[in-house]
N, C-alpha and C positions, 0 to 999 in steps of 0.2 A: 504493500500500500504506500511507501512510502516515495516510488515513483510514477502513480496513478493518475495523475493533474497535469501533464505537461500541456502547457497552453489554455489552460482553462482559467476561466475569472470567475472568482470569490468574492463577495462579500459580504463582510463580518458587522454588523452593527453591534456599540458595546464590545467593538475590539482591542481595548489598548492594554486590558490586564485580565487577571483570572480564568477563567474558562475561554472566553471571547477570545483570546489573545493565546490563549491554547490550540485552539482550533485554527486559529490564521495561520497561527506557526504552522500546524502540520501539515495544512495547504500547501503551504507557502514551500515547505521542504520537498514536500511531495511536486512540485513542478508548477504550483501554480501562480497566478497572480492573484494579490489579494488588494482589495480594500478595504480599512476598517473606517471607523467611526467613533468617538468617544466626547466626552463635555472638558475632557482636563488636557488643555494643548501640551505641556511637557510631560506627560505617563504617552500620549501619541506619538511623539516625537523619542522617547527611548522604544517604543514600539516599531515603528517605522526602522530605525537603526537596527532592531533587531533579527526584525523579517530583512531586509533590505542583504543582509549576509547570506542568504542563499541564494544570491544572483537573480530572480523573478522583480518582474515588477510590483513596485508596493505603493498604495496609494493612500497617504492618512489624513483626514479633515475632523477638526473642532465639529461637533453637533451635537444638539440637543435631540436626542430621539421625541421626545415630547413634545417637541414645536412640530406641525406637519408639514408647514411651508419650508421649512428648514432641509426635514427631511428627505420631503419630496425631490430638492436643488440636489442632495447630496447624491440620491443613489439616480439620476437623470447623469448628473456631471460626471461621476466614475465609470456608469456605465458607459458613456459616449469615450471618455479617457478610453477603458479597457476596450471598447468594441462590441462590448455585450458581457450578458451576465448567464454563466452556467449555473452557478449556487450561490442562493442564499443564506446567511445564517442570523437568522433574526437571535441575539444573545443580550437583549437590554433588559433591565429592571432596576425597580424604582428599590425595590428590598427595604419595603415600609414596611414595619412589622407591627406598627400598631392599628386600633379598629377604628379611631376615629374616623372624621370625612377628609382629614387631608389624607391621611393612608388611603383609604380606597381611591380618592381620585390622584392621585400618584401615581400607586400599582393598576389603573386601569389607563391611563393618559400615558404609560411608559410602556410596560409591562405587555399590556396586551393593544392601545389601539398603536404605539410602535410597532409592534410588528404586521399587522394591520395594514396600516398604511405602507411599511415600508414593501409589503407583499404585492400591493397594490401596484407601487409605483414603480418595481420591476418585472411585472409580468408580461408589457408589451415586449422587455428584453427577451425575458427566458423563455418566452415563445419560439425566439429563432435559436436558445440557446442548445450546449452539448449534453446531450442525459440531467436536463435540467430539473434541477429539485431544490426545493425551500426545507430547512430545516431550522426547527423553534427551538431554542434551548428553554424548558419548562423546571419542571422540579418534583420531586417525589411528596412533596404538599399538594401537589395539585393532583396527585394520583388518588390518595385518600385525604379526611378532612382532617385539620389539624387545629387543637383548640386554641395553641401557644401562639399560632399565627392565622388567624381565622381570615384577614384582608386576603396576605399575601396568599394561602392556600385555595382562593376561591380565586382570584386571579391565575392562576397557574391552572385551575382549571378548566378554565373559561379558555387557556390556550392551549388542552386538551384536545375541548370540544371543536373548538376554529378547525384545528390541525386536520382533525378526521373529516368533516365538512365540506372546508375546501378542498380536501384531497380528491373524493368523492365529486367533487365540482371540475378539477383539472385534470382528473385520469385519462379522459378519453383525447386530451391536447397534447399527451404526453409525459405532463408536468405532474411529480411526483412530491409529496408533501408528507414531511415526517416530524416528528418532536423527538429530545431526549429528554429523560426527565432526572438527573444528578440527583445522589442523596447527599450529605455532608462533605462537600469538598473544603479542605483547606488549602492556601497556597498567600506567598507571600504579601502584606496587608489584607488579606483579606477576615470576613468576619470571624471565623473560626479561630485563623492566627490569633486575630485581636481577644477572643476568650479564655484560649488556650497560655496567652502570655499574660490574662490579667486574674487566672486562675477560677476563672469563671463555672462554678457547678455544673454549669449548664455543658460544656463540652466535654467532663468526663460523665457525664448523663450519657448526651451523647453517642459517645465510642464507645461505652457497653452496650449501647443496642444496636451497633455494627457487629453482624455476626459474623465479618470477617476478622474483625479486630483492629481495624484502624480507619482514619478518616479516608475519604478518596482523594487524589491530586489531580492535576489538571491533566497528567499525560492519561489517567483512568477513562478522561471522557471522549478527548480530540479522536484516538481511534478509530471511536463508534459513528463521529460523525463525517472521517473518512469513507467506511464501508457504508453507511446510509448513502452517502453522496455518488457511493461509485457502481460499474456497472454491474458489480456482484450482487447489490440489496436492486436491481432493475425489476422486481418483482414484488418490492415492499411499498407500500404505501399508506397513508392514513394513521397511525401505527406511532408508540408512544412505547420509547422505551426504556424502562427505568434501569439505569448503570449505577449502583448503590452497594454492592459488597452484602445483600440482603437484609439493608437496611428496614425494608418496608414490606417486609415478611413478616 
């Protein structure tokens, strides 16, 4: 898999760290070209430096996935940059974990009408594109309900149900649509780290109920959204697949 992308255009919304920036990488190794997206211009710009090492073209722009107009410029412009778009990987969230209204309208204005929109706005692309498929990075909260995070896990569901829907709507174009859904990843600043370094209950809670016995990292997910992308998963679609160490068993 890791030289399965030559020539092909990527991209990554919510690329410049964690998971998102997981995924680009292994594109990006794998032969492809990527574009990301993120809100913080220097985490983009060590990002770009980093993809940019494997020789492919990389294309990284400031955006607010939450703004539409914004968004709509960004994936119009990279896609015309790149020529066209074979994969998408909708990877943004607002990671509001409370139940207020500004949490729900966060996790619904990021979370899901981000990728929403930004599915919308490259699909005249990846009409003409190569084995072209959208892929949502969700979350194993939106698998089952979860009390700790009652917004975010209804959000993530809601990008369940989009997933299999419009699959079911682009099957017959060609255009294949899939979710992954990550259980507890940790990886450098990210929330877990941040628990795990301030000894937070909550992430040796956690890791005991990973029945594999430890958190996931980001190389646990990029993988899978390789093989979804590639011609080997060319008979999967609709399809949510939770990459968790049997966390939500």
């Amino acid at each position: 898999m890791t030289s399965g992308f030559p020539g092909h255009r990527v991209i990554v919304t919510g690329g410049s760290r964690g998971i998102g920036l997981g995924i680009a990488r292994a594109f990006a190794q794998a032969g492809a070209d990527v574009a990301i997206c993120a809100r913080s211009l220097p985490a983009l710009e060590a990002a770009s430096t980093e993809l940019g090492a494997f020789g492919h073209r990389v294309l990284a722009a400031a955006c607010d996935v939450g703004d539409g107009p914004a968004l709509q410029r960004f994936i119009e412009e990279v896609a015309g940059e790149l020529g066209g778009i074979d994969v998408l990987v909708n990877n943004p969230s607002a990671l509001a974990m409370g139940v207020d209204e500004a949490a729900w309208q966060a996790l619904l204005q990021v979370d899901v009408m981000g990728t929403v929109r930004a599915t919308n706005a490259a699909l005249p692309w990846l009409r003409e594109g190569r084995n072209p498929c959208v892929l949502n990075v969700s979350s194993i909260s939106g698998v089952r309900a979860n009390a700790r995070t009652v917004a975010y896990s209804a959000a993530k569901g809601l990008l369940g149900n989009y997933t299999a829907g419009l699959a079911g709507r682009l099957a017959a174009e060609g255009i294949r649509v899939n979710a992954i859904a990550p259980g507890s990843v940790e990886f450098p600043g990210g929330t877990w780290e941040s628990r795990r370094l301030a000894n937070d209950p909550l992430h040796r809670r956690t890791l005991e109920s990973i029945p594999m016995g430890r958190m996931g990292t980001v190389e646990d997910i990029a993988p899978v959204a390789l093989f979804l992308a590639s011609e080997q998963a060319r008979w999967i679609t609709g399809q949510t697949i939770c990459v968790d160490g049997g966390q939500s068993l």
